[in-house]
Residue frames as a rotation matrix with the C-alpha (Angstrom) as fourth column:
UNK 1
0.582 0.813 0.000 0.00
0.813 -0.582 0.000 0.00
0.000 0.000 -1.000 0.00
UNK 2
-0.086 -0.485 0.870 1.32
0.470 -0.790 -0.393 3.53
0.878 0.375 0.296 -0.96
UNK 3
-0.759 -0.369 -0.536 2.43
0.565 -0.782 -0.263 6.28
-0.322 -0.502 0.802 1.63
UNK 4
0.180 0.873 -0.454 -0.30
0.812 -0.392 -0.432 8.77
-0.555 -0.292 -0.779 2.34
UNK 5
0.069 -0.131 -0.989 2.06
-0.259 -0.960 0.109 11.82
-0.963 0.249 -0.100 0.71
UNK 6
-0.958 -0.281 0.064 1.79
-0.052 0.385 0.922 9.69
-0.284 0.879 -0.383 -2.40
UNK 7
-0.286 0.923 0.255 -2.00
0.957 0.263 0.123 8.61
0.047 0.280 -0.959 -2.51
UNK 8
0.012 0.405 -0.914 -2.98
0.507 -0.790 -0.344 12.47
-0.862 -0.460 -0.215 -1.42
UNK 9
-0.359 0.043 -0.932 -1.99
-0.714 -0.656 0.245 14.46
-0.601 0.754 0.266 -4.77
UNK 10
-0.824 0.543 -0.165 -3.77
0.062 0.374 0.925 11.56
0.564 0.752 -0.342 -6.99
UNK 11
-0.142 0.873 -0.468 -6.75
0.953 -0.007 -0.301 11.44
-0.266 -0.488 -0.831 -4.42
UNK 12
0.063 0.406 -0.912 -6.77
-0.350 -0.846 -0.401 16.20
-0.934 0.345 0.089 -5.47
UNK 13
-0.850 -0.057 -0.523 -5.45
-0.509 -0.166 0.845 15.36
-0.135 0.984 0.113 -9.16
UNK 14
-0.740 0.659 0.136 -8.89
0.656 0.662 0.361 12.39
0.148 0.357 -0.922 -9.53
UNK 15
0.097 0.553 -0.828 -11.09
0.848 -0.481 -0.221 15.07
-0.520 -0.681 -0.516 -7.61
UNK 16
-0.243 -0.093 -0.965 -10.16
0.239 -0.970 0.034 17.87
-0.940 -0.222 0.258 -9.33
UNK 17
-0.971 0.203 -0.126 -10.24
-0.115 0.063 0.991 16.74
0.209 0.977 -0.038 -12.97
UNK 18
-0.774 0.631 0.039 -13.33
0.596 0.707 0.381 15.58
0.213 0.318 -0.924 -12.34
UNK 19
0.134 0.481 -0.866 -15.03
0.514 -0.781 -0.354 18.72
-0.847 -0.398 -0.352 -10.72
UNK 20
-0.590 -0.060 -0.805 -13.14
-0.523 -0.731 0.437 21.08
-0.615 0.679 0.400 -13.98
UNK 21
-0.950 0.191 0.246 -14.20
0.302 0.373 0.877 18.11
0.076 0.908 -0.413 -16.50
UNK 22
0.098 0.993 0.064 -18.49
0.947 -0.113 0.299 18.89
0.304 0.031 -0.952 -15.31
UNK 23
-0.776 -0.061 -0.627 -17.84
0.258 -0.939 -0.228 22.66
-0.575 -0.339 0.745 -14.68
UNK 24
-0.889 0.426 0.169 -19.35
-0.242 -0.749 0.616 23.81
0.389 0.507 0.769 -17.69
UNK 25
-0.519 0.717 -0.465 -22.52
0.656 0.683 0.321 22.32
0.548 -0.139 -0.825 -16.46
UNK 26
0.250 0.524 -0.814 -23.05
0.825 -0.555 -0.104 24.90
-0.506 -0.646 -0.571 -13.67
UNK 27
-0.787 -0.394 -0.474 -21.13
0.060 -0.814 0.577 27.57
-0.614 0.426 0.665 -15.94
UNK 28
-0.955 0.294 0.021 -23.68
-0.035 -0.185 0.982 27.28
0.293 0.938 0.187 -18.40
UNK 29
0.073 0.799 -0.597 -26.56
0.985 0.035 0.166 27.02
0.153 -0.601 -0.785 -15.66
UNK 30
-0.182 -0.412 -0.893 -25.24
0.752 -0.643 0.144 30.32
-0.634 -0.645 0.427 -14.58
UNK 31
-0.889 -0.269 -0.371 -24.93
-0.193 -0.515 0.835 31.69
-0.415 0.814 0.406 -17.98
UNK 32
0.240 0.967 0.081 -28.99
-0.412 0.177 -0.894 30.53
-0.879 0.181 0.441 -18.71
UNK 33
-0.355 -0.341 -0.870 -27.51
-0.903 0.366 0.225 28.27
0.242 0.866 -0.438 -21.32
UNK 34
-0.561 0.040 -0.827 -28.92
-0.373 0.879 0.296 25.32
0.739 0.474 -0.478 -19.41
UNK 35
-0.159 0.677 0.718 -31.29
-0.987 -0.084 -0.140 24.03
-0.034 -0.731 0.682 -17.24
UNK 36
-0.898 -0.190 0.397 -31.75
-0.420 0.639 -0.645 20.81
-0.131 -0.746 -0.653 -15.22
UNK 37
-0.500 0.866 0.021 -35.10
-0.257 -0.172 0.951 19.36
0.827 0.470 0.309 -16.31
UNK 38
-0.336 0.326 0.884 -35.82
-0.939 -0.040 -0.342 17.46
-0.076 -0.945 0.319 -13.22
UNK 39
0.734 0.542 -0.409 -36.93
-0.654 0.726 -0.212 14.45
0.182 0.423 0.888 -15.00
UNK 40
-0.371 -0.864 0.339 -34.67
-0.928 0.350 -0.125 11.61
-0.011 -0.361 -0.932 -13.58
UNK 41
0.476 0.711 -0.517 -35.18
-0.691 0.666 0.281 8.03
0.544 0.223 0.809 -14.70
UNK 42
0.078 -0.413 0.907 -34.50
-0.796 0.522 0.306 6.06
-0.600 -0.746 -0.288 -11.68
UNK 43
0.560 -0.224 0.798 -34.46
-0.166 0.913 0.373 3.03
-0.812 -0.341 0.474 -13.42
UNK 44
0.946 -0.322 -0.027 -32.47
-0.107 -0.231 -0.967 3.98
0.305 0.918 -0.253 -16.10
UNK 45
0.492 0.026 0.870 -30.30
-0.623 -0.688 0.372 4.72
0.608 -0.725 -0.322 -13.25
UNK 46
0.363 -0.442 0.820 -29.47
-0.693 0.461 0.555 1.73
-0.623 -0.770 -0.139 -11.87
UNK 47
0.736 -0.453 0.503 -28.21
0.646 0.692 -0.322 0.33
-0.203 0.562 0.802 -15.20
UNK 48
0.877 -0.270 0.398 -26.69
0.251 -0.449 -0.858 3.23
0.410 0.852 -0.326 -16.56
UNK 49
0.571 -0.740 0.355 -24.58
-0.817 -0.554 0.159 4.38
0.079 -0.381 -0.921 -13.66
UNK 50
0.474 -0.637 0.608 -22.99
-0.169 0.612 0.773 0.90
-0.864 -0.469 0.182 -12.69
UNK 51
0.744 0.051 0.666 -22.58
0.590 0.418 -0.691 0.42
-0.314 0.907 0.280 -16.38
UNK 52
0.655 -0.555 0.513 -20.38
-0.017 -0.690 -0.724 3.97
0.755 0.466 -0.461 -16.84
UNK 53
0.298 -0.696 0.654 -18.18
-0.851 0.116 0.512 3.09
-0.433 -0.709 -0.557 -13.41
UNK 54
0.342 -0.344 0.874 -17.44
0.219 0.934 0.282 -0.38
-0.914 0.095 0.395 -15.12
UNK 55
0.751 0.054 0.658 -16.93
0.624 0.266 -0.734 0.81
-0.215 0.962 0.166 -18.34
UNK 56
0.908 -0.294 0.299 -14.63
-0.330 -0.941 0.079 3.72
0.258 -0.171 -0.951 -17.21
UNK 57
0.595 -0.518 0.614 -12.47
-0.368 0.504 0.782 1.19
-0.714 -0.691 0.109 -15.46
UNK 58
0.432 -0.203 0.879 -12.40
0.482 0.876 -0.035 -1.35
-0.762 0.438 0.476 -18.18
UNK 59
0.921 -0.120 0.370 -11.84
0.180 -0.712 -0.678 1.64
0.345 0.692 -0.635 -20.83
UNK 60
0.820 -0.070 0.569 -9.08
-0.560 -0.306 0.770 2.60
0.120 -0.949 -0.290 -18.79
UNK 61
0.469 -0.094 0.878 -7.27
-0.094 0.983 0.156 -0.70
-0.878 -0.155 0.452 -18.64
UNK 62
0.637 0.336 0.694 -7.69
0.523 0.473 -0.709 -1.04
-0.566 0.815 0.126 -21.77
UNK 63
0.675 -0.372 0.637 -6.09
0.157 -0.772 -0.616 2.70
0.721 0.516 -0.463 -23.74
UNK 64
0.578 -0.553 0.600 -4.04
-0.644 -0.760 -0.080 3.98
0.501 -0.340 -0.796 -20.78
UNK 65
0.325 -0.530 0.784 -2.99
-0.268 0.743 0.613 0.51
-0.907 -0.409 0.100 -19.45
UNK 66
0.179 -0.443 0.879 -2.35
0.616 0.747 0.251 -2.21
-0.767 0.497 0.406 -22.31
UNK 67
0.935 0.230 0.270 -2.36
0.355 -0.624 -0.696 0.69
0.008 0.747 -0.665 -25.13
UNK 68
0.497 -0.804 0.326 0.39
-0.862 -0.501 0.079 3.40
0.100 -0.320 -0.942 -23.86
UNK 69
0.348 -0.752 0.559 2.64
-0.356 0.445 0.821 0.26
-0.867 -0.485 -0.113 -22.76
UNK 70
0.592 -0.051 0.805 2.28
0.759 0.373 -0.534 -1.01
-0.273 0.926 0.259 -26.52
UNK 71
0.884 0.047 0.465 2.59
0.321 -0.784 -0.532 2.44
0.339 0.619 -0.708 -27.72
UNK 72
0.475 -0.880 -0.001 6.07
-0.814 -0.440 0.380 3.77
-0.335 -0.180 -0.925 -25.52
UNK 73
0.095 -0.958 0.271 7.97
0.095 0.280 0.955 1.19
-0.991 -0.065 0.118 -26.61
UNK 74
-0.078 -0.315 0.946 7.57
0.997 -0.043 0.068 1.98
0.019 0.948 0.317 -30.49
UNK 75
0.894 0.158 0.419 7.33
0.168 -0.986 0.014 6.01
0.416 0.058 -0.908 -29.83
UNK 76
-0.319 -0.801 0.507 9.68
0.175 -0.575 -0.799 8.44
0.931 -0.166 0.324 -29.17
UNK 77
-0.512 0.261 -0.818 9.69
0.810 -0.169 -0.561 9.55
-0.285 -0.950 -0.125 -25.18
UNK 78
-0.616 0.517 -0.594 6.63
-0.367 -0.856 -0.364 12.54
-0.696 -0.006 0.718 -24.98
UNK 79
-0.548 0.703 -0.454 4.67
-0.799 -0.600 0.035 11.11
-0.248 0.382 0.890 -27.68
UNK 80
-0.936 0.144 -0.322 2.62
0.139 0.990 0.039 7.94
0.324 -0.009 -0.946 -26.34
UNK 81
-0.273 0.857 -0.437 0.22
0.461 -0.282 -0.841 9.81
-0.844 -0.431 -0.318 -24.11
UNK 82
-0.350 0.456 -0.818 -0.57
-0.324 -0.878 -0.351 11.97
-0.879 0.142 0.456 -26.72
UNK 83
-0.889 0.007 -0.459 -1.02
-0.215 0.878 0.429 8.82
0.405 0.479 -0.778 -29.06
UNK 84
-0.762 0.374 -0.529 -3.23
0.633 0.602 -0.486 7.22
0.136 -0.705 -0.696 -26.49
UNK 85
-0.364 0.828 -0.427 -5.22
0.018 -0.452 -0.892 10.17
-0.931 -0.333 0.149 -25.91
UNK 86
-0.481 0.586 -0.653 -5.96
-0.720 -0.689 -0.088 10.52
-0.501 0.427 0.753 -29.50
UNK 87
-0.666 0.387 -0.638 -6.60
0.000 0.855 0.519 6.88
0.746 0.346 -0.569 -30.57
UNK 88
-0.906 0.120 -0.405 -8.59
0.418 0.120 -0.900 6.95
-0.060 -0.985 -0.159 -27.13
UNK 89
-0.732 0.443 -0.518 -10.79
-0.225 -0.874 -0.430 9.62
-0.643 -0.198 0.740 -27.97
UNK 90
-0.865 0.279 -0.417 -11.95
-0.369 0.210 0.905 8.01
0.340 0.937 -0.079 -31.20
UNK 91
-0.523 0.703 -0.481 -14.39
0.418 0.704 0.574 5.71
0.743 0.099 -0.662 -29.44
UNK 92
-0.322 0.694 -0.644 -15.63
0.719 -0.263 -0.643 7.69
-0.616 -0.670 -0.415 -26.36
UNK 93
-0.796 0.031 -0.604 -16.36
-0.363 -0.823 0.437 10.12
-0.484 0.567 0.666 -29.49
UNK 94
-0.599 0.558 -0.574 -18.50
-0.190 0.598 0.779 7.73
0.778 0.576 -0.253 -31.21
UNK 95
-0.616 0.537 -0.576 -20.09
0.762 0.593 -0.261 6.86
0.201 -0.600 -0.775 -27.85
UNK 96
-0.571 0.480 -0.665 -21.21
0.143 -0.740 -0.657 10.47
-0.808 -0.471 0.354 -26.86
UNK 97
-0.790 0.414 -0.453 -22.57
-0.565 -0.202 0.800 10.94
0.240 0.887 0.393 -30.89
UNK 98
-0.661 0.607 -0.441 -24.43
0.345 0.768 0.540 7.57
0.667 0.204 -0.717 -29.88
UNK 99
0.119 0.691 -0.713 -25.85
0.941 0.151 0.303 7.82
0.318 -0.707 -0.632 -26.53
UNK 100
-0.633 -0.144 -0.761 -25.37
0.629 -0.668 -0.397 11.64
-0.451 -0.730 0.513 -25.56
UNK 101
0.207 0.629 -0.750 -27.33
0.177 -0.778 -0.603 14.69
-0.962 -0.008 -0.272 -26.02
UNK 102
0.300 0.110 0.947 -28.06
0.859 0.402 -0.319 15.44
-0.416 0.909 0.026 -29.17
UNK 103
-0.702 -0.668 -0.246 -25.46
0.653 -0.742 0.153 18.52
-0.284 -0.053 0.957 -31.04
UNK 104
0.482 0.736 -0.476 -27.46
0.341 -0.658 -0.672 21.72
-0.807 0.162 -0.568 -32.24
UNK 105
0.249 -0.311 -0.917 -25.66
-0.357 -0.910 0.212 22.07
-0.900 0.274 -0.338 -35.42
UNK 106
0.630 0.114 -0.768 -23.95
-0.609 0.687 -0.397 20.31
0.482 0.718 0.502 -38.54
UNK 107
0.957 0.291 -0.008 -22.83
-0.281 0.933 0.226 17.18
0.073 -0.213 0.974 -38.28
UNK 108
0.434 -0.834 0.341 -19.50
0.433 -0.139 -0.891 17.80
0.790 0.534 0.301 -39.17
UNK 109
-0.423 -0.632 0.649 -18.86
-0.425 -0.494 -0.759 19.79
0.800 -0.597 -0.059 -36.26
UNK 110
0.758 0.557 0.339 -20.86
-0.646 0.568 0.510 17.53
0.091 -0.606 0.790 -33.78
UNK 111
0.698 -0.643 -0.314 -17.99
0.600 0.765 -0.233 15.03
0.390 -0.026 0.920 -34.56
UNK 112
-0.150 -0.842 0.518 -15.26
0.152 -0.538 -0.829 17.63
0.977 -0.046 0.209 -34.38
UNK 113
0.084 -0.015 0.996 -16.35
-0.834 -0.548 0.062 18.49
0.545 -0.836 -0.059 -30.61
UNK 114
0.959 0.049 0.278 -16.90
-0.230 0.706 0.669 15.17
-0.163 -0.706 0.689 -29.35
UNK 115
0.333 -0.941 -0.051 -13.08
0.731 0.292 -0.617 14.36
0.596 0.168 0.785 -30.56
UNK 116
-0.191 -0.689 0.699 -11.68
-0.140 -0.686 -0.714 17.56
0.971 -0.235 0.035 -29.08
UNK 117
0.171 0.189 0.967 -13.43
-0.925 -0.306 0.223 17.08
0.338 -0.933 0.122 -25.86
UNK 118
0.967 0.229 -0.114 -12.63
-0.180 0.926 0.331 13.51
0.181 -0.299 0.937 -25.60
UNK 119
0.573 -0.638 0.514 -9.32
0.393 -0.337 -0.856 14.19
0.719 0.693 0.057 -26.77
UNK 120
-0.017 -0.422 0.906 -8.74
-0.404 -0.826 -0.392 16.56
0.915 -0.373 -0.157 -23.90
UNK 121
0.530 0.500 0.685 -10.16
-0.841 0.408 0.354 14.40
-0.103 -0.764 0.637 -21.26
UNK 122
0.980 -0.196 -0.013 -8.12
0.193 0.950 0.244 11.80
-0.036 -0.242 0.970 -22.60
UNK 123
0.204 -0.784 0.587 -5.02
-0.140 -0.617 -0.775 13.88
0.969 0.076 -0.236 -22.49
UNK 124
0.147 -0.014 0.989 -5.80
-0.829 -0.547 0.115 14.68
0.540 -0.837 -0.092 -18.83
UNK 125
0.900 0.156 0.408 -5.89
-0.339 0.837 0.429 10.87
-0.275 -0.525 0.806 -18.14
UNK 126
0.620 -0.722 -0.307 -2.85
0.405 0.629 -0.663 10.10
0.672 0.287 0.683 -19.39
UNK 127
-0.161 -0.352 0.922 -1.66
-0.577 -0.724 -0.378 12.79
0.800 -0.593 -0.087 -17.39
UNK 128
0.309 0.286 0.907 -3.19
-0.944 0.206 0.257 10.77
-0.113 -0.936 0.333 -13.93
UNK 129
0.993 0.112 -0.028 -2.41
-0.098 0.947 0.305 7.47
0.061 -0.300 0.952 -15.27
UNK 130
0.284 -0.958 -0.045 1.64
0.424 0.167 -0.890 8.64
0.860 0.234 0.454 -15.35
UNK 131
-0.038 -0.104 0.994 1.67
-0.792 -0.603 -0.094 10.73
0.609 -0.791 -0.059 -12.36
UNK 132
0.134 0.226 0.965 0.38
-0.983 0.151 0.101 7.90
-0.123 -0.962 0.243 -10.36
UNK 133
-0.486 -0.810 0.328 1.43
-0.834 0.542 0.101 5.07
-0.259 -0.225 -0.939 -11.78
UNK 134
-0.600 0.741 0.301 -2.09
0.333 0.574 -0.748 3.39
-0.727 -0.349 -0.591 -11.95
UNK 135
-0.809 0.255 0.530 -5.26
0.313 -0.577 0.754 3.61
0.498 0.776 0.387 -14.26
UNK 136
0.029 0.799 -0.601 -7.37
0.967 -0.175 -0.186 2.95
-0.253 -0.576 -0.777 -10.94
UNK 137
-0.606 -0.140 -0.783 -7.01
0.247 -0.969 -0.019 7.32
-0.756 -0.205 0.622 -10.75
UNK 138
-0.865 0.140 -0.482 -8.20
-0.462 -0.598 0.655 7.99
-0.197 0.790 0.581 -14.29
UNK 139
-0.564 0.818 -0.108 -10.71
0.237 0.286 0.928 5.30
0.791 0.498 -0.356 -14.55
UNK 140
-0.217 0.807 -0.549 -12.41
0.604 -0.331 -0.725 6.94
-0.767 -0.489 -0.415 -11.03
UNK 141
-0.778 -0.001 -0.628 -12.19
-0.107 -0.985 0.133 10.60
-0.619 0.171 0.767 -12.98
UNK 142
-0.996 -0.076 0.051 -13.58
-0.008 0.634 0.774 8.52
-0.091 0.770 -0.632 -15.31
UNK 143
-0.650 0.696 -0.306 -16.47
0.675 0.713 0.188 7.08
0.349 -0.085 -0.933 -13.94
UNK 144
-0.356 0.493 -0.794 -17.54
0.606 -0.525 -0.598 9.94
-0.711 -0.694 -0.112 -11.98
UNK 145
-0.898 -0.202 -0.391 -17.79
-0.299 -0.372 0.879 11.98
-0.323 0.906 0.274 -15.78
UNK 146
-0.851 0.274 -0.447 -19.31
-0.045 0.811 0.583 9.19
0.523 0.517 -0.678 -17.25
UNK 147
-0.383 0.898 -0.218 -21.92
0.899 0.416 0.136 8.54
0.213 -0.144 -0.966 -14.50
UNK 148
-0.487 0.647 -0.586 -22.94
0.351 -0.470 -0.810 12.34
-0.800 -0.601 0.002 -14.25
UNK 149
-0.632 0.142 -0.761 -23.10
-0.495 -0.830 0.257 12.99
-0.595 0.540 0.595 -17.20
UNK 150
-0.570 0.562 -0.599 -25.67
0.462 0.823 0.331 9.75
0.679 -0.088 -0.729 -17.55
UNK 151
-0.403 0.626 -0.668 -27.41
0.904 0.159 -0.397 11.01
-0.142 -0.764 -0.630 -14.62
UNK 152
-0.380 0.414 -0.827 -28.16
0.063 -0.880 -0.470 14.74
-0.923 -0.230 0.308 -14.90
UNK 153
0.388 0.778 0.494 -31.07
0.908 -0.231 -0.348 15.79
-0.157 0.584 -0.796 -17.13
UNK 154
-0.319 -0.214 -0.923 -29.13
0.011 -0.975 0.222 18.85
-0.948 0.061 0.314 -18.67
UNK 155
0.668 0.538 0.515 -30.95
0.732 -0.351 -0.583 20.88
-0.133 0.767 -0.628 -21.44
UNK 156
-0.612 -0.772 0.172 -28.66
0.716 -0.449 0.535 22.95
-0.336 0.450 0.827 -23.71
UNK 157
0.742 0.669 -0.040 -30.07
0.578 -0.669 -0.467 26.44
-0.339 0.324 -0.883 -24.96
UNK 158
0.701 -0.395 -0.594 -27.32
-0.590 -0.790 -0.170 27.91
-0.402 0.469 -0.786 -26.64
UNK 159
0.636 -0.756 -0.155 -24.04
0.027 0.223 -0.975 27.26
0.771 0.615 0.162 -29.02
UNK 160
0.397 -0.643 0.655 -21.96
-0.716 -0.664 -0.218 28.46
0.574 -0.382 -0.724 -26.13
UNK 161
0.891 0.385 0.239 -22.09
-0.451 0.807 0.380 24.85
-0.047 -0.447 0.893 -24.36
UNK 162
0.812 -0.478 0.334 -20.12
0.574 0.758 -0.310 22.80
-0.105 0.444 0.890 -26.41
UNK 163
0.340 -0.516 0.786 -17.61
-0.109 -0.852 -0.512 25.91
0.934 0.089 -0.345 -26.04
UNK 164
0.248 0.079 0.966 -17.76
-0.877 -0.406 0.258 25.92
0.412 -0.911 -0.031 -22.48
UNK 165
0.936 0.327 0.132 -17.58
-0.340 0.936 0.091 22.00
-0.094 -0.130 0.987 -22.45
UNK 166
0.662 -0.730 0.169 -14.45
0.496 0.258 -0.829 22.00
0.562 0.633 0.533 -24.63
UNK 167
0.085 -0.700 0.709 -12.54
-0.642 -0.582 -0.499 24.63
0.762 -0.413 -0.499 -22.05
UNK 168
0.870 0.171 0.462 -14.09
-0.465 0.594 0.656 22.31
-0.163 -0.786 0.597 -19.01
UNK 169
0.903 -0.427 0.044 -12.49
0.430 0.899 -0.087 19.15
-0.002 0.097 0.995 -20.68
UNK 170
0.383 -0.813 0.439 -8.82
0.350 -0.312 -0.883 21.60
0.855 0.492 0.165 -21.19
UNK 171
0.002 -0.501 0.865 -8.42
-0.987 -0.141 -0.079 22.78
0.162 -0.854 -0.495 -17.63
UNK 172
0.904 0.185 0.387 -9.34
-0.393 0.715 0.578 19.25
-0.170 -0.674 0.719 -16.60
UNK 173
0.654 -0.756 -0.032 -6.25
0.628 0.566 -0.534 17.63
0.422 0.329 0.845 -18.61
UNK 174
0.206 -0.522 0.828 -4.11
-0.372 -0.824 -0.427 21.27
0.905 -0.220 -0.364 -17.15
UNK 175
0.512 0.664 0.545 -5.33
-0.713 -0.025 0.700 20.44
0.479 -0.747 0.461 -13.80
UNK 176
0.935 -0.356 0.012 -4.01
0.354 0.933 0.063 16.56
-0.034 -0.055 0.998 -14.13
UNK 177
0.634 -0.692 0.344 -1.02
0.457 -0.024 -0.889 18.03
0.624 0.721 0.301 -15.20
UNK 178
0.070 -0.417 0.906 -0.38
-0.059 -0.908 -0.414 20.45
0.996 -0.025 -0.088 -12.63
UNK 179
0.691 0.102 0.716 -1.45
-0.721 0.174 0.671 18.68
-0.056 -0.980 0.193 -9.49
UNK 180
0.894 -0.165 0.416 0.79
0.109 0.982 0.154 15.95
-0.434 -0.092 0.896 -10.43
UNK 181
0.779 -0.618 -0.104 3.80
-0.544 -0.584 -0.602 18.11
0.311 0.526 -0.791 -11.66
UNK 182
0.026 -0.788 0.615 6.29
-0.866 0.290 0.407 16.23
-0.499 -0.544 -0.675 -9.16
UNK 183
0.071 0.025 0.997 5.53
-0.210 0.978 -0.009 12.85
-0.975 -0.209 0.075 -10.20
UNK 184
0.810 0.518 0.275 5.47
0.231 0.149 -0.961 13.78
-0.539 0.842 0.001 -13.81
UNK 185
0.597 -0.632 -0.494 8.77
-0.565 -0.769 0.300 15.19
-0.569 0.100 -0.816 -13.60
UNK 186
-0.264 -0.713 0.649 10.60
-0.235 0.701 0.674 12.15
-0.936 0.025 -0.352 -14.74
UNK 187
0.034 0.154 0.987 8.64
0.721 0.681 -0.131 11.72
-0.693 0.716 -0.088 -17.70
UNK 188
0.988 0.121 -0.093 9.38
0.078 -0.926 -0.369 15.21
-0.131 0.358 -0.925 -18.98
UNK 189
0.167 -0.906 -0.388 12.79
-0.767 -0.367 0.526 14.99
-0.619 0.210 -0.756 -18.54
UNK 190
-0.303 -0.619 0.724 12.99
0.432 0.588 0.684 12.08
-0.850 0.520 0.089 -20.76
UNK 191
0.483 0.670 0.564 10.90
0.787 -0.050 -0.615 13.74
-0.384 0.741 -0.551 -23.16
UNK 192
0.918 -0.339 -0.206 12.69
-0.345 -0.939 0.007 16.54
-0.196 0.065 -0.978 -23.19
UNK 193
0.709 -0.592 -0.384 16.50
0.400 0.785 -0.472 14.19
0.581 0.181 0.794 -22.72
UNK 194
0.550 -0.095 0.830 17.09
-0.790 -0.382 0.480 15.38
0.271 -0.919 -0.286 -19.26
């Protein structure tokens, strides 16, 4: 088991991504860009959330575990995570097109956001799953994402969202980046050939 001054900055960096990643949510509540319908299908609910905490995990596992280990040994040092986050993004893109809220514009740019904002989010996880050594970190940040953004009945009323969404998902990967600056140090200096 890990030393408390070790588990503490992944216990703010899992916590914090995960508060910036659903900001826009209240930012755009604030900003009458959205509103909360109230409508909450409990039994939707008890499939949907265990379903996005398992799949977060396994997802997880999967891109930032067995992926990235594939992926650094045929990359240069510095450009696996960013590998990983964008092959990564590809499918939780396709998932949000499937099952998420539906875009207010063309189609063309409906894709383009769900990539950038996955993208970022999966930046920010690579970011937690090097800092700490573990994907357990990224696939909580994960899950907790995943299962609010499954649970809350948000209504969109404006273009600005998916704006506001796309900054959310960019501090969150910053965020990872910055609480976890010590532990990350080593993989910068190889990247860099420290």
């Amino acid at each position: 088991m890990e030393p408390p001054e070790r588990r503490a900055p992944a216990f703010a960096a899992v916590a914090i991504f995960a508060v910036l990643a659903l900001s826009y949510v209240p930012a755009a509540r604030l900003l009458h860009y959205a509103t909360l319908s109230g409508d909450i299908d409990v039994p939707r609910l008890l499939w949907i959330v265990p379903l996005a905490v398992l799949g977060a995990f396994a997802f997880e596992r999967l891109v930032r575990g067995a992926l990235y280990g594939w992926l650094r040994t045929k990359l240069p040092a510095g450009i696996a995570a960013p590998a990983v986050a964008a092959l990564g993004a590809i499918p939780m893109a396709a998932a949000r097109l499937e099952f998420g809220p539906r875009f207010d514009g063309p189609p063309v740019l409906a894709l383009v956001h769900a990539y950038l904002v996955a993208f970022a989010l999966g930046l920010g996880l690579a970011f937690l799953a090097l800092g700490t050594g573990s994907t357990v970190p990224g696939g909580a940040a994960l899950a907790v994402v995943w299962s609010v953004k499954a649970a809350a009945p948000v209504i969109s009323h404006g273009r600005p969202v998916p704006l506001l969404e796309l900054l959310a998902a960019a501090l969150a990967a910053a965020s990872a980046a910055v609480v976890l600056r010590e532990p990350l140090a080593p993989h910068r200096d190889a990247m860099w050939g420290a």
